[in-house]
C-alpha positions in Angstrom: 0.0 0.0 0.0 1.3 3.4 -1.1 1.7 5.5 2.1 3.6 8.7 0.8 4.2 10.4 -2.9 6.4 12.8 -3.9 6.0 14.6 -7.5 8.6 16.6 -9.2 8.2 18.9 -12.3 4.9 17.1 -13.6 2.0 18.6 -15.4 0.7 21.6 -12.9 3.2 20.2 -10.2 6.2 22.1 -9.7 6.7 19.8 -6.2 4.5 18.1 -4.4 4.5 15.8 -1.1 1.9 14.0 0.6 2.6 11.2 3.3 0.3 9.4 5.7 -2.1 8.0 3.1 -4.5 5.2 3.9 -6.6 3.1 2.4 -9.5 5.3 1.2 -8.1 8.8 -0.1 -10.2 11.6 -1.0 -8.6 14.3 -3.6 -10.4 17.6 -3.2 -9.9 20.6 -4.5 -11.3 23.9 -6.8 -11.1 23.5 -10.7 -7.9 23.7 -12.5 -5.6 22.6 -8.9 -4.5 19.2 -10.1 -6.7 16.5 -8.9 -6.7 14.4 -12.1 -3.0 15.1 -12.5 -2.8 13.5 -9.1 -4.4 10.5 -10.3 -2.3 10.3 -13.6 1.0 11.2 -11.7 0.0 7.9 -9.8 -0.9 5.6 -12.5 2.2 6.1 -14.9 4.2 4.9 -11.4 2.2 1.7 -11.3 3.8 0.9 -14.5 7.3 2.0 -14.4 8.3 -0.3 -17.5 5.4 0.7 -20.0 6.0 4.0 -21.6 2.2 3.0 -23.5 0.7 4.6 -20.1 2.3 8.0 -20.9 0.9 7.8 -24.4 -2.5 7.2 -22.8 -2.6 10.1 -20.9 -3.2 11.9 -24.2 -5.8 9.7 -25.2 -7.4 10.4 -21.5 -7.6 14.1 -21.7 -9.5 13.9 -25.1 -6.3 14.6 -27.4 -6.5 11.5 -29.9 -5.0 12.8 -33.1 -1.8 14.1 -31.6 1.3 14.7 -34.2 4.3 12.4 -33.9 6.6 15.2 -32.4 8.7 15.0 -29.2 7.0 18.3 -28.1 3.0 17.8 -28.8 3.5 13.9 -27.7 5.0 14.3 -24.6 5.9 18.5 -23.9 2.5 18.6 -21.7 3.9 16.1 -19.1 6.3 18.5 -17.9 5.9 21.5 -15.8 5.1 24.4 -17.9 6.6 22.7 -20.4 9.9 22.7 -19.0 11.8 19.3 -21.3 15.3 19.8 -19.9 14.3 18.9 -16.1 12.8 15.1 -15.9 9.8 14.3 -14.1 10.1 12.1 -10.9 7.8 10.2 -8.9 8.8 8.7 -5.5 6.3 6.8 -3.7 7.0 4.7 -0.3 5.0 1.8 0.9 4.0 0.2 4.7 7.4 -1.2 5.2 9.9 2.1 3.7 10.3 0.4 0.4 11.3 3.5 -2.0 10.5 3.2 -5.5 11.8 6.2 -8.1 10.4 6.7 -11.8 12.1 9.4 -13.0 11.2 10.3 -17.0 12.9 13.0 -19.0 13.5 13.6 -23.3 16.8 11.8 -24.5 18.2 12.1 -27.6 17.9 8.6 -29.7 21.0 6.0 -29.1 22.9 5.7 -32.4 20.9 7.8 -34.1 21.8 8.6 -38.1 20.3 11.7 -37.6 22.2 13.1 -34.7 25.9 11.8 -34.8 28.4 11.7 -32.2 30.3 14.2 -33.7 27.0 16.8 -33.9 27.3 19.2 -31.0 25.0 17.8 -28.0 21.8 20.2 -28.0 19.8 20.5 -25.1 16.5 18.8 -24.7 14.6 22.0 -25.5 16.4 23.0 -28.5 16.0 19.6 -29.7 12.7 19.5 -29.3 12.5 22.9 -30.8 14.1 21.9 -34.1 11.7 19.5 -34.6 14.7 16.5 -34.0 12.9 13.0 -32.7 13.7 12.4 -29.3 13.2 9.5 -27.0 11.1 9.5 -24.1 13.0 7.5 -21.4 11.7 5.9 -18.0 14.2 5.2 -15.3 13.5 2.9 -12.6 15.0 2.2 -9.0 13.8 0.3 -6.2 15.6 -2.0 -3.7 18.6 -2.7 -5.9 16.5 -2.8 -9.4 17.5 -0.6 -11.9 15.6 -0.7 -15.5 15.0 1.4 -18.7 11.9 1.7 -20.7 12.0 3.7 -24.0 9.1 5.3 -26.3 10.6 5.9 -29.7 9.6 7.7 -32.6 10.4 5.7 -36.1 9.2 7.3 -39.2 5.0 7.9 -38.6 5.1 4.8 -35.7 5.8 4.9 -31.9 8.0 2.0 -31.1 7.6 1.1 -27.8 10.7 -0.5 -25.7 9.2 -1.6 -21.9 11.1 -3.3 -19.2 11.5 -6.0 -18.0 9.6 -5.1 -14.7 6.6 -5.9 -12.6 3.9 -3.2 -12.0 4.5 -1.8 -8.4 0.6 -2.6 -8.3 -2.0 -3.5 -10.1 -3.9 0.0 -11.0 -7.0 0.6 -12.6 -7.7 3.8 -13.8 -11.7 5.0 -14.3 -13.0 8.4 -15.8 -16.3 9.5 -16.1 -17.3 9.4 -19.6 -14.3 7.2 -21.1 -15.0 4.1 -22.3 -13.9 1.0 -20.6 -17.0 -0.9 -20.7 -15.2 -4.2 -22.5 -13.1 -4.1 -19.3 -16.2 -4.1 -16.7 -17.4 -6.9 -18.3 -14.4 -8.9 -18.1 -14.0 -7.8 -14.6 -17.7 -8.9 -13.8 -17.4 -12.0 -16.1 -14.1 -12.8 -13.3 -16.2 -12.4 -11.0 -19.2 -14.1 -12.0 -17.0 -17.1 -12.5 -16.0 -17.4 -9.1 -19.5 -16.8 -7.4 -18.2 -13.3 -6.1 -20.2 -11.1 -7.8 -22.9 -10.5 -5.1 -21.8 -6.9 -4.0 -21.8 -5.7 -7.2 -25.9 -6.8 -7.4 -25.9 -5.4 -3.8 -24.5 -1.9 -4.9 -26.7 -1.6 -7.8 -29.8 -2.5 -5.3 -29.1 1.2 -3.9 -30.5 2.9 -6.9 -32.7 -0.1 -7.9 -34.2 -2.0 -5.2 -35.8 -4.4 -7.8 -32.8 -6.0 -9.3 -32.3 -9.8 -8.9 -29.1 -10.4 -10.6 -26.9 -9.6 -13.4 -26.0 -11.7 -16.4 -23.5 -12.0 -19.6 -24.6 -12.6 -22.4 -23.4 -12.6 -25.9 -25.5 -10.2 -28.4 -24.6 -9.4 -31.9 -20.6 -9.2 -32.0 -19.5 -8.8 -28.1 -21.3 -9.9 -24.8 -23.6 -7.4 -23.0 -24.5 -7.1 -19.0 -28.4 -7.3 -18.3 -30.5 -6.5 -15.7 -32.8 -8.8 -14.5 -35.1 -6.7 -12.7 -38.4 -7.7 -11.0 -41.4 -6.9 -13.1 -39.9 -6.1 -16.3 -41.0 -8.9 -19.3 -37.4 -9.0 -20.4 -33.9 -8.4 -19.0 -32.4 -4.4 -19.5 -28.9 -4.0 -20.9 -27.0 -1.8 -18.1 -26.0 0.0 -20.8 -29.4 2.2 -21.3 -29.8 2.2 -17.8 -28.8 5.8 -15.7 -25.3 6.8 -15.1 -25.9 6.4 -11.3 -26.5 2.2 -12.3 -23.0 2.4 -14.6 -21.4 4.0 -12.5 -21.9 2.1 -9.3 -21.2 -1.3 -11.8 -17.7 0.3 -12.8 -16.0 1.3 -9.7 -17.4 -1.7 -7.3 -16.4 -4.3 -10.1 -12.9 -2.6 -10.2 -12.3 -3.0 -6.5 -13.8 -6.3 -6.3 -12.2 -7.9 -9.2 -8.4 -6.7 -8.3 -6.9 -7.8 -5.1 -3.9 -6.1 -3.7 -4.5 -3.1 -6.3 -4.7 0.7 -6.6 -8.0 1.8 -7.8 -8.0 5.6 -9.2 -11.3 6.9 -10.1 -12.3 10.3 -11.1 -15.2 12.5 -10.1 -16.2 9.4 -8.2 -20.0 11.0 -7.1 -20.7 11.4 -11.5 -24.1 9.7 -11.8 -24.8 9.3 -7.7 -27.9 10.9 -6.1 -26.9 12.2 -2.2 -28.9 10.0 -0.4 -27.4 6.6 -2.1 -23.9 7.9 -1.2 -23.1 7.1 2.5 -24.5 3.2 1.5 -22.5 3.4 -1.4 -18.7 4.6 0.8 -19.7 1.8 3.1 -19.8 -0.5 0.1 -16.8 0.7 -1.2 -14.7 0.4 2.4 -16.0 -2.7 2.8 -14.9 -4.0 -0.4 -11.2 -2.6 -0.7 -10.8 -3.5 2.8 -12.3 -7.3 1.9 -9.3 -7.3 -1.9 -6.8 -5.1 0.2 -7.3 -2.8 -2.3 -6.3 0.9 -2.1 -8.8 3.8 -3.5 -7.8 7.1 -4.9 -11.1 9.3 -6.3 -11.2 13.0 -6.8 -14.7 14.1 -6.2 -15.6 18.1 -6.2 -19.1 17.1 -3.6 -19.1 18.3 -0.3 -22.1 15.5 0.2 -19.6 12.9 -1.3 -16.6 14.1 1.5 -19.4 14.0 4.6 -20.9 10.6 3.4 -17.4 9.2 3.3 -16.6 10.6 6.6 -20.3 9.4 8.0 -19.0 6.0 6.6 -16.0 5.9 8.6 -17.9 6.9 11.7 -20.0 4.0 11.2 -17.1 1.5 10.6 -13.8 2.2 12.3 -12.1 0.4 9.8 -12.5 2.4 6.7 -9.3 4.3 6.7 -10.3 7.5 5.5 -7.6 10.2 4.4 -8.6 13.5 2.6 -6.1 15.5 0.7 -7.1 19.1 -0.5 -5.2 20.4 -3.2 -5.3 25.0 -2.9 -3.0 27.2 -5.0 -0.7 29.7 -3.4 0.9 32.0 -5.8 2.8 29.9 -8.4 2.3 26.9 -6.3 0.2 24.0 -5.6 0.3 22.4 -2.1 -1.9 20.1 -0.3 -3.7 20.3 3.2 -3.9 16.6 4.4 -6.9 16.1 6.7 -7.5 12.6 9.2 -10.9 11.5 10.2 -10.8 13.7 13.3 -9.8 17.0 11.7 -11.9 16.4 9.1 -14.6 15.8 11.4 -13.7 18.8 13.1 -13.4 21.3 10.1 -16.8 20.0 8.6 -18.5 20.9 12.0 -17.0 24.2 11.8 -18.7 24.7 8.1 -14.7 25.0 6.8 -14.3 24.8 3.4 -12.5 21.3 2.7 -14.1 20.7 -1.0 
């Protein structure tokens, strides 16, 4: 379990520290402060060999038709755009274990285009020519060492990963981005090994009339219905309301990945306030159940008080919340336990 991240020179973070996490982490915040960065800045460490997960943080913010250029491709992962310092990510786990990911612009080994001989250019002015540069992932962590390489080669990305396992297993959900094939293989898993009872019992919150949930194959791919109580025929989740999807999504997430790192978010999207204190006790219970570790930005002040009223309940639940401010140039966060949240929230503080 990740107890303490440190981000350097990435996206809006200039440097940032927070420590003391636990098992349930809120991300709160105004607009524009970082929250999703948090989340990204998180997931590309999970995967300190694939250089495809910085590639799909373009993908993630809505960019799809980015040119294959150094500076469009992978500029916007640096702060303010800044090439020539790398990017570092330093997380530390239950037991002190460090692990380091540090990614900066290279110029391409043995390249034809840029000979020994050719005077070394900067990472900037490489970029700045237009010359094809390397994005490079460096590793470190008890004694490993690895390199993981995204090249550019003619109109391709060639992709070089490590030979390294994921610090965890992460899963990474946004509101209004696909990943529906995956939440049916996750519930199919599930389904499989008679497990998938609390995601029917999640669902039950918005729809009290659901029996169970089913796969089954229609047209070219398989499709999750509803078998609900007085319908004449089972209702594809799909046309049912965002509330239903996305209860299905993050509950089969946690349930389906033991010993993971779930990142979700906007995590309230689709939920109506009075499901939300059922659905955080859900969710504690669950990633307590798969020792699985939850990240979720949310912008609710109901969703922060019905997580909190979900700790009260069950002492267990682990609740951290981390509120990202701005202060002049800088982005720092306000770390807040269960008792000082408790406290500020009957104070009427602002910790959204």
């Amino acid at each position: 379990m990740i107890r303490a991240l440190a981000i350097s020179n990435f996206r809006c973070f200039r440097s940032l520290k927070v420590d003391g996490l636990k098992r349930i982490n809120l991300i709160a915040g105004m607009n524009n402060v970082g929250k999703t960065t948090f989340l990204e800045a998180l997931w590309i460490q999970l995967g300190p060999g694939n250089p495809e997960l910085e590639l799909r943080l373009n993908a993630f913010r809505g960019l799809q038709f980015v040119p294959l250029e150094a500076e469009e491709l992978w500029g916007w992962l640096f702060y303010n755009k800044q090439v020539d310092s790398a990017i570092e990510l330093v997380n530390s786990d239950e037991a002190g274990n460090q692990r380091r990911l540090v990614i900066h612009l290279e110029q391409p080994r043995q390249s034809l285009v840029h000979p020994q001989k050719e005077k070394q250019l900067t990472a900037k002015e490489l970029t700045t020519a237009g010359r094809a540069l390397d994005l490079v992932l460096r590793y470190e962590s008890q004694g490993t060492r690895t390199e993981a390489r995204a090249v550019i080669e003619g109109n391709e990305i060639a992709i070089k990963r490590a030979e390294v396992r994921p610090i965890e297993i992460g899963v990474f959900l946004q509101p209004g981005v696909g990943g529906v094939g995956d939440d049916i293989q996750r519930f199919s898993d599930l389904s499989r090994r008679h497990s998938e009872y609390p995601i029917v019992e999640a669902l039950r919150l918005i729809e009290p009339r659901l029996k169970g949930l089913q796969v089954q194959v229609v047209g070219p791919g398989p499709v999750i219905y509803c078998d609900i109580e007085g319908m004449s025929e089972q209702v594809p989740l799909q046309i049912t309301g965002g509330g239903m999807r996305r209860l299905f999504s993050v509950t089969c997430a946690i349930a389906a990945s033991p010993n993971s790192v779930v990142l979700v978010d906007e995590i309230e999207v689709g939920l109506h306030h009075s499901v939300m204190q059922d659905f955080w006790k859900i969710v504690g219970a669950l990633s307590e159940k798969t020792s699985t570790q939850v990240f979720a930005t949310t912008h609710s002040m109901e969703c922060i008080r019905s997580a909190y009223g979900a700790a009260q309940v069950h002492p267990d639940f682990d609740l951290r919340l981390i509120r990202l401010e701005s202060v002049g140039n800088e982005i720092r966060a306000l770390m807040y336990d269960q008792e000082t949240l408790g406290t500020s929230m009957d104070m009427n503080l602002e910790v959204r």
